[in-house]
C-alpha positions as CSV (number, residue, x, y, z in Angstrom):
1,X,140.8,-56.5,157.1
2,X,143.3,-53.5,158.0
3,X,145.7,-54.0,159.9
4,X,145.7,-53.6,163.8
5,X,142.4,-55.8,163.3
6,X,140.2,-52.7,162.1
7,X,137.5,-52.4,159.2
8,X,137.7,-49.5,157.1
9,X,133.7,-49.1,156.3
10,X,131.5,-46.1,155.4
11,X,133.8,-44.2,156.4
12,X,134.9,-45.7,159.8
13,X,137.2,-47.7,160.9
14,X,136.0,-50.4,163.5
15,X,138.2,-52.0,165.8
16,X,138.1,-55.7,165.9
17,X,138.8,-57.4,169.6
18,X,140.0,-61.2,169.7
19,X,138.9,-62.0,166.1
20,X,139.8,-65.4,166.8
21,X,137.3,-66.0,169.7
22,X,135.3,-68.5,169.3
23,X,131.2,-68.0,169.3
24,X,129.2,-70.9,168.4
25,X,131.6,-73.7,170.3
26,X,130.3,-76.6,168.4
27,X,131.3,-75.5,164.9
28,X,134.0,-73.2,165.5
29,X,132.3,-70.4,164.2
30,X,134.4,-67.0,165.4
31,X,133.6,-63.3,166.4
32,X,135.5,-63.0,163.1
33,X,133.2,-64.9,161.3
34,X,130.3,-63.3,162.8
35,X,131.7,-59.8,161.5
36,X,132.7,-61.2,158.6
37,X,128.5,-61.8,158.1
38,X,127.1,-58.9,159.7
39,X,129.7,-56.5,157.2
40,X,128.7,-59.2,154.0
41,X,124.6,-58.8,154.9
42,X,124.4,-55.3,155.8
43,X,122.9,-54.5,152.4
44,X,120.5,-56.6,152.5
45,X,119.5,-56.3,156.5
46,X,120.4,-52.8,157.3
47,X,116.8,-51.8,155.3
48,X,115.1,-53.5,158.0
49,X,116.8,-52.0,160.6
50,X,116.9,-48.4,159.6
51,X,115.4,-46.0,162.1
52,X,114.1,-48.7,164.3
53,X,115.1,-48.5,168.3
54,X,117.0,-52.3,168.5
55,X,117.2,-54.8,171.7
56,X,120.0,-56.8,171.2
57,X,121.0,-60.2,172.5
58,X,124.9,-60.0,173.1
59,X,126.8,-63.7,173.7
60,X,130.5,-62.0,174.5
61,X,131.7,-65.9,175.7
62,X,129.9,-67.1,173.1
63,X,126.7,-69.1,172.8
64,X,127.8,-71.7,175.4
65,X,127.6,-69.6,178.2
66,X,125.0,-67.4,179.7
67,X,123.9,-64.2,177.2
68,X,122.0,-61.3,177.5
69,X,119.7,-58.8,176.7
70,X,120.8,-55.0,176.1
71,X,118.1,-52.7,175.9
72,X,120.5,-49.5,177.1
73,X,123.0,-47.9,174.9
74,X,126.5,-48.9,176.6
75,X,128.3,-45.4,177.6
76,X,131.5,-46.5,175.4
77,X,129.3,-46.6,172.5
78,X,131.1,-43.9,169.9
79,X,129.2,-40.9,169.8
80,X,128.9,-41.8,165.8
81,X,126.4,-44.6,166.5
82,X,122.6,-43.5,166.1
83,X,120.7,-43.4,169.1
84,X,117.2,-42.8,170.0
85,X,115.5,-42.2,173.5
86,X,112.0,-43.6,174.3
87,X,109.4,-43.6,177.0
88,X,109.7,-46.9,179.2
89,X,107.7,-47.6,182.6
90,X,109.2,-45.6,185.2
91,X,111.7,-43.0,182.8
92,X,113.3,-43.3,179.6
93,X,115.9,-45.8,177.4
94,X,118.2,-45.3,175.2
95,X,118.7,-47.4,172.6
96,X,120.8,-47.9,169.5
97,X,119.5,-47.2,166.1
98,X,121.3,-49.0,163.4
99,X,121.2,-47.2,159.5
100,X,124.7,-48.4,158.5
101,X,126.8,-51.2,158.3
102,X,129.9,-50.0,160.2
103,X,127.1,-49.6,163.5
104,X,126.0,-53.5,162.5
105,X,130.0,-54.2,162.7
106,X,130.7,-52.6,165.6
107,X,127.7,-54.2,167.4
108,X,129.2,-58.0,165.8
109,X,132.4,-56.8,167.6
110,X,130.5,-56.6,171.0
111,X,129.5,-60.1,170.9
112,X,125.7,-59.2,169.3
113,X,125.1,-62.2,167.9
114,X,121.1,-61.5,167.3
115,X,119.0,-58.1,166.3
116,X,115.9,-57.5,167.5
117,X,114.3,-54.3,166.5
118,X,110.7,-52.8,167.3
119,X,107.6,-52.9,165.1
120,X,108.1,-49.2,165.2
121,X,110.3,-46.2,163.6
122,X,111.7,-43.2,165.8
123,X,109.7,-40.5,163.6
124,X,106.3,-41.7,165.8
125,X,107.7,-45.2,168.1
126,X,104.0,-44.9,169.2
127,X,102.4,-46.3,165.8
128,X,103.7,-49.7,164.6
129,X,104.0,-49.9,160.9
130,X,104.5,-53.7,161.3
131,X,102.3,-56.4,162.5
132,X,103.7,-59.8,163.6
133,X,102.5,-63.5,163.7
134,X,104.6,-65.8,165.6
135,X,104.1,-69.2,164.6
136,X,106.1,-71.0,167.5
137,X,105.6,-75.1,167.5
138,X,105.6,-76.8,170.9
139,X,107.5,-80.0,168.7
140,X,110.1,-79.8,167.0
141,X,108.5,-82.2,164.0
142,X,105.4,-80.5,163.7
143,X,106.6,-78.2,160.8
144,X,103.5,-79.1,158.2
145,X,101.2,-77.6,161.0
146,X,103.5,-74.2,161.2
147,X,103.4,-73.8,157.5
148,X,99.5,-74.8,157.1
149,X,99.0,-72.0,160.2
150,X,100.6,-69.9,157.7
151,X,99.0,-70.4,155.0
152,X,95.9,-70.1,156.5
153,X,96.6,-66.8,157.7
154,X,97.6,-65.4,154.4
155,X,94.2,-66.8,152.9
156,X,92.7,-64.5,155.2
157,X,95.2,-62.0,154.5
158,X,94.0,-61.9,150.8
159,X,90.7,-61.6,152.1
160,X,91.3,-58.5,154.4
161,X,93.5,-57.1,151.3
162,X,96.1,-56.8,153.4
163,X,99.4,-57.6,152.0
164,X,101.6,-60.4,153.7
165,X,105.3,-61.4,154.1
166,X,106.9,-64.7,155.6
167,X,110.1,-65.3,157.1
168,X,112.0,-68.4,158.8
169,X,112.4,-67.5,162.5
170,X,115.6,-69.2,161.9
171,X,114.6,-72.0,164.6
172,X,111.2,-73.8,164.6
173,X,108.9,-71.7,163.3
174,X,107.9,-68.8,160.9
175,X,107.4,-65.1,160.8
176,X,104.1,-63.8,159.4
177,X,104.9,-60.2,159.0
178,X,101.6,-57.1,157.5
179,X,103.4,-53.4,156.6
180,X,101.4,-50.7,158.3
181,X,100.6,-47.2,157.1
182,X,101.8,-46.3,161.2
183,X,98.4,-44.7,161.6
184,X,96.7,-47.5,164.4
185,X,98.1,-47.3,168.1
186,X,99.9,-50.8,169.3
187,X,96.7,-51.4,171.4
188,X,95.1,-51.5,168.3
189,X,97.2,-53.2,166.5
190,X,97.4,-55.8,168.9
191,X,93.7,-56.4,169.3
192,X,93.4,-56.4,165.5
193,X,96.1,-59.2,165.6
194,X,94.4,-61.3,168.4
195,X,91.2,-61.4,167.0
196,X,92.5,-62.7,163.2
197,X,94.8,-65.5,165.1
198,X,91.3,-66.1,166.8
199,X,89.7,-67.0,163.6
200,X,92.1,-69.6,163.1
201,X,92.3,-71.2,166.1
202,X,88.5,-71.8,165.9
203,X,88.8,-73.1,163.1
204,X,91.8,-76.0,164.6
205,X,91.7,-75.5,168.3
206,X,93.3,-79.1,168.5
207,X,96.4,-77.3,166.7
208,X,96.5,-74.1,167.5
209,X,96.1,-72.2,170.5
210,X,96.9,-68.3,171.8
211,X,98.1,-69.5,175.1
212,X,101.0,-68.5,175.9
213,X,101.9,-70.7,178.5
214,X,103.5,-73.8,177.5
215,X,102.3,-76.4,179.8
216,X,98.8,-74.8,179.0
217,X,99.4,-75.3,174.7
218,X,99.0,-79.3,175.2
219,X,101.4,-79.8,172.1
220,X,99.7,-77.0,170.1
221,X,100.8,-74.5,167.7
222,X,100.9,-71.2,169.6
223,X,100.3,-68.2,167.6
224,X,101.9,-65.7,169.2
225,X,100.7,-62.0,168.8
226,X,102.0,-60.2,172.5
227,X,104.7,-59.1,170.0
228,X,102.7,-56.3,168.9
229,X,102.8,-54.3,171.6
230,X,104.9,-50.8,172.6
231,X,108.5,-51.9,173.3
232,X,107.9,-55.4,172.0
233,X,110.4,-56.7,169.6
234,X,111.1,-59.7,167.2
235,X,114.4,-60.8,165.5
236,X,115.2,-58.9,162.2
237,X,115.7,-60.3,158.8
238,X,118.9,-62.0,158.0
239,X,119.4,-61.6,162.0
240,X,122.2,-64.7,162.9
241,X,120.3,-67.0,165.8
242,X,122.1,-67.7,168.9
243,X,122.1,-71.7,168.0
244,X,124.1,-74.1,166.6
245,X,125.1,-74.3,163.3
246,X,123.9,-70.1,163.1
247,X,121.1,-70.6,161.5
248,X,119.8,-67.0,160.2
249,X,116.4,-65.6,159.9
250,X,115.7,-65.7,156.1
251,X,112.8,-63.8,154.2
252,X,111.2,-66.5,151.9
253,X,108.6,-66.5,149.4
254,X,105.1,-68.0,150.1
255,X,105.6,-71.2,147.5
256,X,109.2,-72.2,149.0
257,X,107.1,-72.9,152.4
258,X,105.3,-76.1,150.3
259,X,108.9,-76.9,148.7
260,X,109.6,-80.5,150.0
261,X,113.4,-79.6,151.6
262,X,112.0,-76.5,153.7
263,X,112.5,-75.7,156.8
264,X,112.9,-73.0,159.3
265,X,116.5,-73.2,160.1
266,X,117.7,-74.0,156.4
267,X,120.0,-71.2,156.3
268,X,123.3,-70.3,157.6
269,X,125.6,-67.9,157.9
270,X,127.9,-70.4,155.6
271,X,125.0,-70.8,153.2
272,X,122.5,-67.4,152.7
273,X,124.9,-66.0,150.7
274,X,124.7,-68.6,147.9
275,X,120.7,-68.4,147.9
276,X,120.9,-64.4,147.7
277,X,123.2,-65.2,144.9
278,X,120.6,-67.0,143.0
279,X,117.3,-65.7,144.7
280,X,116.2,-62.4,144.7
281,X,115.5,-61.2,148.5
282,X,111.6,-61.7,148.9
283,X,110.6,-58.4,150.9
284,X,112.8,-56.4,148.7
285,X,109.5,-54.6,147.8
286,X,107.3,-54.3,151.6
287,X,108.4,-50.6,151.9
288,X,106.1,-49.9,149.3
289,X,103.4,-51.5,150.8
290,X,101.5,-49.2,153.8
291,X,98.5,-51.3,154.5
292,X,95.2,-49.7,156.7
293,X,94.1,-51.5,159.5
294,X,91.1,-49.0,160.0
295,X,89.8,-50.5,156.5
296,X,90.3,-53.6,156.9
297,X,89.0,-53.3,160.3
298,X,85.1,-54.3,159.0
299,X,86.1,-57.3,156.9
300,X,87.7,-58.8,160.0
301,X,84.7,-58.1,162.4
302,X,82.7,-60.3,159.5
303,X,85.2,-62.7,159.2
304,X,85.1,-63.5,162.4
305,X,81.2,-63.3,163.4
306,X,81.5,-66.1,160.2
C-alpha cells in the first residue's frame, strides 16, 4: 500500500478509509483485509463481472450491524467507474458496471462486502445469457440432498445438451449456473427454468419443492428459479459472503461435490487462494460456451410429459 492509505492499480489510485475497521466482528477480519481480497481475486472474478449492471450489499459498520442493498450509483462515485442506466418500474437506475479491479477496490473501500450482478450484459440487459438454479436447504445438515438435487439436474442437463456449471453459494447451498447464447427473453428463460426444476421435484416432492415460502417448504429443498428474471440478481463468483468466518462463493468442479470434506462454505477469504494455487478455476472456460434454449426447448417438453 502507498502511502496516505491509497492503492496504486490500473492506473488509479484508490483511497483507502479506516483500513483498520473491523468488518466481520467475530474474527477480526478488516476493511483492509477485505481490499486486500477484492485487489488479490480480481483476476479471477472481474470475468464474471464484466459488463454486467451489479446490486451490491454494502456492510459500512460491518457485518454486525444492519447492511444494505445499493442498487443506485452513489453521486460521489468518480466519474472513472463504469456505469450503466436501465429500465426499472416507474423510471430508470443507474448502476455500476465493474470491468476492472481498481472499480472492485474502490467498491471494498465502501464497505461492499458482497457482489451481486445480473444474469444479463449492458449490450441487450433484456436477454439473459445466464440461467440460475438455486439450491437453497431449509436445514442446515441436509447437504447430501443439495448435492443429489444437483446432480440430478445436471443428468438432465446432459440430456438437454446443455452445458452446466456449479458453484458453492458460499453458505448452505449451491449454484447451478447454464451459459446462454442471450437470444431467449427472461420470461422465457424463466419458464424454461421452472418447468426443468419441475421435473425434479416430481420425481422427490418429499425433498424438493418450488415454493418459495418457507413455512410452506415443510423442511424441503427449495429450488429456486425467480432469479431468472429482468433485474434479478445472484451473488458472483469468488463474491466474499456477509457471514462469519467470510466464506466466498467458489466455482467447483462436478466430482468435488461427491468429495467426502465438501461443503458449501469451505472457502474463505484466508483459504481460496491456496486452492487457486493448486486448482485450476472450474469456469475458466463457460465464455465459450453459448447454449440455445430454443433447441433444447423440445427435449424439455418430452422430458417432462415423461
Amino acid at each position: 500500500m502507498a502511502k496516505d492509505n491509497a492503492i496504486e492499480i490500473d492506473g488509479r489510485s484508490v483511497e483507502i478509509t479506516r483500513p483498520g475497521k473491523i468488518l466481520f466482528p467475530e474474527d477480526g477480519i478488516t476493511k483492509l483485509d477485505v481490499v486486500n481480497y477484492y485487489q488479490r481475486i480480481a483476476p479471477f472474478m472481474v470475468p464474471y463481472l464484466e459488463n454486467r449492471p451489479l446490486v451490491l450489499q454494502r456492510f459500512p459498520d460491518g457485518i454486525g450491524r444492519p447492511g444494505f442493498i445499493q442498487k443506485a450509483v452513489a453521486p460521489y462515485y468518480p466519474a472513472w467507474i463504469k456505469k450503466v442506466t436501465v429500465k426499472k418500474a416507474g423510471g430508470t437506475v443507474k448502476h455500476v458496471v465493474c470491468n476492472d479491479a481498481a472499480t472492485l477496490v474502490y467498491l471494498a473501500n465502501q464497505g461492499c462486502i458482497g457482489l451481486h450482478p445480473w444474469l444479463s450484459r449492458t449490450d441487450d440487459v433484456n436477454c439473459p445469457d445466464q440461467m440460475i438454479f438455486d439450491f437453497d436447504p431449509s436445514r442446515d445438515d441436509d447437504l447430501a440432498g443439495v448435492v443429489g438435487g444437483a446432480l440430478i439436474l445436471k443428468e438432465l442437463l446432459d440430456k438437454l445438451e446443455l452445458p452446466a456449471f456449479v458453484k458453492t453459494t458460499g453458505s448452505r447451498g449451491l449454484h447451478v449456473v447454464v451459459p446462454l447464447d442471450a437470444t431467449q427473453d427472461f420470461d422465457t428463460m424463466r419458464a424454461f427454468a421452472r418447468e426443468l426444476a419441475e421435473v425434479i421435484v416430481d420425481r422427490d416432492s418429499s425433498r424438493y419443492t418450488l415454493e418459495a415460502h418457507k413455512e410452506k417448504r415443510k423442511g424441503r429443498i427449495l429450488i429456486d428459479v425467480n432469479r431468472n428474471g429482468y433485474a434479478q440478481t445472484a451473488a458472483a463468483a469468488y463474491s466474499i459472503r456477509a457471514r462469519n468466518g467470510a466464506p466466498v462463493s467458489v466455482p467447483v468442479g462436478w466430482s468435488e461435490l461427491r468429495k467426502r470434506n465438501f461443503r458449501p462454505n469451505l472457502y474463505t477469504i484466508q483459504n481460496i487462494f491456496a486452492r487457486l494455487d493448486k486448482t485450476d478455476d472450474p469456469w475458466k472456460d463457460m465464455g465459450k460456451f453459448h447454449a440455445s434454449l430454443k433447441s433444447a426447448a423440445p427435449r424439455l417438453h418430452s422430458l417432462h410429459a415423461a
